[in-house]
C-alpha positions, -999 to 999 in steps of 0.1 A, spaced: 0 0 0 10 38 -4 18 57 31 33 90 43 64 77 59 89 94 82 122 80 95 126 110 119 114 137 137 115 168 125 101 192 100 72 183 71 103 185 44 111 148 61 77 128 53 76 109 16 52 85 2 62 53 2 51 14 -6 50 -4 26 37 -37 32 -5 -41 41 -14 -40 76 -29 -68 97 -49 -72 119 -46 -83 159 -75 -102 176 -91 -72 183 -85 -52 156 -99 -35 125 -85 -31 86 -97 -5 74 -93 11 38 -90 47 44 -117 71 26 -96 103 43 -79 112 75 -78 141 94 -51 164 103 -44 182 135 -22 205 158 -11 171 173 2 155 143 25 182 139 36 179 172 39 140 167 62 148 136 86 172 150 87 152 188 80 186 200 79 189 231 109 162 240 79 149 265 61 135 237 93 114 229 86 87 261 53 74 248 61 81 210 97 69 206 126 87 221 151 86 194 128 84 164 89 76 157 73 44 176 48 49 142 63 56 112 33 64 95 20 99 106 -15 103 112 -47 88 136 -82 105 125 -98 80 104 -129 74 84 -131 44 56 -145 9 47 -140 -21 71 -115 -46 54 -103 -68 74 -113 -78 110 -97 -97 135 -106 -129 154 -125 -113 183 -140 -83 165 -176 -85 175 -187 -54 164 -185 -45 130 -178 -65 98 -164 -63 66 -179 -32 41 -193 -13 74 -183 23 66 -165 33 102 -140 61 118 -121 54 143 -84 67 158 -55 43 143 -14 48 143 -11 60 114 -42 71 87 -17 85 64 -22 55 43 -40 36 20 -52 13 47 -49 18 88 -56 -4 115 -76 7 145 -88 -12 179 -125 -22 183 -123 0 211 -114 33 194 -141 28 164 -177 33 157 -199 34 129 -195 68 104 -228 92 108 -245 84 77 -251 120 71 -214 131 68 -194 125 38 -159 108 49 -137 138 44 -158 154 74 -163 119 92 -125 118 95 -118 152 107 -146 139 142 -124 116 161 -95 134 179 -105 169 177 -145 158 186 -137 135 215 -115 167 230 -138 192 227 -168 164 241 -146 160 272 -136 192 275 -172 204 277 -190 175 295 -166 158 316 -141 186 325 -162 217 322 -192 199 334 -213 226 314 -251 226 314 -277 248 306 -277 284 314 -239 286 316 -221 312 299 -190 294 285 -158 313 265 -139 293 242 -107 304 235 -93 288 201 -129 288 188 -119 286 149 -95 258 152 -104 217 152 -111 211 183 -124 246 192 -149 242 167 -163 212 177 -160 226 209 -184 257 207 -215 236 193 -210 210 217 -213 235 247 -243 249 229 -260 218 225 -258 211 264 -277 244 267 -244 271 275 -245 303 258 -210 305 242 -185 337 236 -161 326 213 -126 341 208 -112 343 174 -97 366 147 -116 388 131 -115 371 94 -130 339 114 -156 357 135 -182 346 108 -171 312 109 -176 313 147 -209 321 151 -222 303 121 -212 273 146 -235 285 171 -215 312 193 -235 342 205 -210 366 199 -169 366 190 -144 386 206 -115 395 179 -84 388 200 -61 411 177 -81 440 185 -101 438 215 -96 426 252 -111 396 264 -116 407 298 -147 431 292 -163 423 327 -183 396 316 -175 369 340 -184 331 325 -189 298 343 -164 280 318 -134 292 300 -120 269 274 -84 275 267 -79 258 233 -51 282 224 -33 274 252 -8 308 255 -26 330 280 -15 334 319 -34 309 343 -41 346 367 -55 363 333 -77 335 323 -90 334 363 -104 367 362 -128 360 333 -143 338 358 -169 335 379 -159 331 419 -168 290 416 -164 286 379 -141 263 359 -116 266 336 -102 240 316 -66 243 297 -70 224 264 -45 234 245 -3 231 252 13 252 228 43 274 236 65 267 266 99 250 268 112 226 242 110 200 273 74 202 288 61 223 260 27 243 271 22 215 296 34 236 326 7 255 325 -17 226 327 5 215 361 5 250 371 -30 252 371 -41 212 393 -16 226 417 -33 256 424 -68 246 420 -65 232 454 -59 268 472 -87 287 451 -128 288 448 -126 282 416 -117 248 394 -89 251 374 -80 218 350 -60 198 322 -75 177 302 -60 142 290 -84 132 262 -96 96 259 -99 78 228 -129 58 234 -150 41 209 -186 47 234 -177 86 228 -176 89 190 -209 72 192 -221 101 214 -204 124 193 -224 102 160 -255 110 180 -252 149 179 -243 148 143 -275 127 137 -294 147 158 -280 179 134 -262 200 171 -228 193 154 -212 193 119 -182 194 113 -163 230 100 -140 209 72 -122 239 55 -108 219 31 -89 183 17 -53 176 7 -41 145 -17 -22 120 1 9 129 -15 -1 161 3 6 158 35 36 182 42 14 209 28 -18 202 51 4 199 80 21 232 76 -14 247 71 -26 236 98 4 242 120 2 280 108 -27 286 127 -47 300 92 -70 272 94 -105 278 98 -116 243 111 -104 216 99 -84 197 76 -82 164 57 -62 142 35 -78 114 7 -59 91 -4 
């Protein structure tokens, strides 16, 4: 089969199409022949091994995967011996190591059926960015209706996602953006945008939730846009050191939780197959779609990573093979 390779980390210059040999699968895993797959901040950060922290569970001296990539959507295959749940010709999406290929393996566990509704470029841009957002909302934010939420990042993947999810549990939603995306914004469903280049985000409204998607604001700034009990919940982990990366702000913030009124959190997303089929269910149910800006060839890859890794994205991205 044909797959973005990399033998390193580093920059996008590094990755090349390649034959490698066909996957298979393990007892309790899926084949599946990829339709598109998605492409996020994180698989830029997977690429480069930036921060050094993501080296101990990805590989330390060079990829664990050498095949980029883990938003999926595409055709069952193959299935393993214990695979219960789907069979061959389902049309799925799922998380794998390594969608930057013709065909991807992915566990029973971190699959569900595609929303009928979506084609597969926008099924495979759900999986990652989705499940953040639908943790960040219900399980870290623990938003519900009535609450005025700010989502900080709201143009990107996950930030996307995340501003229709909070409005479909019932939050009113300030959404923070630049100006060129402020239409994007609240055609997802915000109430209003706040253009960070030219305007302050602390205008005295105070919110139950802030969202920190972005991930480049003070933890003492972010906790005066909140109420005296309300939650805020760092998402994102950009800038910092080369070694911890944004991440110190996210330890910065449980250590400190415990001496203030309010909640302040990280979240460490899950990949679990039970919440893309909650996250099917709003898409069925018409609360989310997903913002897919626009698709890449395979042989693109370099090209949609850098994009997205520029910040100029307006939602999401995807590659077809």
């Amino acid at each position: 089969m044909r797959a973005i390779h990399q033998h390193r980390y580093g920059g996008s210059e590094q990755l090349s199409l390649t034959e490698v040999p066909d996957p298979t699968p393990g007892p309790n895993d899926v084949v599946v022949r990829v339709r598109a797959a998605g492409v996020d901040r994180g698989t830029w950060h997977l690429m480069a091994g930036h921060p050094y922290a993501v080296r101990l569970a990805f590989g330390l001296r060079r990829p664990k995967h050498p095949v980029p990539g883990r938003d999926v959507s595409g055709v069952v295959a193959e299935v393993g011996s214990l695979v219960t749940t789907v069979a061959v010709g389902e049309e799925v999406i799922g998380t794998a190591d390594g969608s930057f290929a013709e065909l991807a393996v992915v566990p029973e566990s971190r699959m569900a059926r595609k929303p009928a509704g979506l084609s597969f470029e926008e099924a495979a841009t759900l999986p990652v960015s989705g499940l953040t957002a639908l943790q960040a909302v219900r399980d870290a934010a623990r938003i519900g209706p009535g609450d005025r939420v700010l989502v900080i990042g709201a143009s990107g993947g996950v930030g996307s996602y995340a501003v229709q999810i909070a409005k479909a549990y019932g939050a009113e939603v300030t959404g923070v953006a630049s100006g060129p995306k402020a239409d994007l914004v609240l055609a997802l469903g915000a109430t209003r945008v706040i253009d960070y280049t030219r305007e302050d985000l602390d205008d005295g409204t105070r919110y139950d939730a802030v969202l920190d998607i972005a991930g480049l604001r003070p933890i003492r700034q972010l906790r005066r846009l909140l109420t005296e009990t309300g939650t805020l919940v760092i998402v994102g982990g950009e800038g910092g050191d080369r070694w911890l990366g944004g991440t110190h702000r996210q330890l910065a913030a449980l250590a400190l939780s415990r001496f203030v009124s309010q909640r302040l959190t990280a979240l460490l997303s899950k990949e679990k197959g039970d919440d893309l089929d909650v996250l099917g269910r709003l898409v069925d149910d018409g609360a989310v779609r997903p913002a897919l800006e626009r698709t890449y060839a395979l042989h693109e890859a370099a090209k949609a990573i850098d994009h997205v890794a520029s910040g100029h994205a307006r939602g999401k991205v995807a590659l077809t093979p």
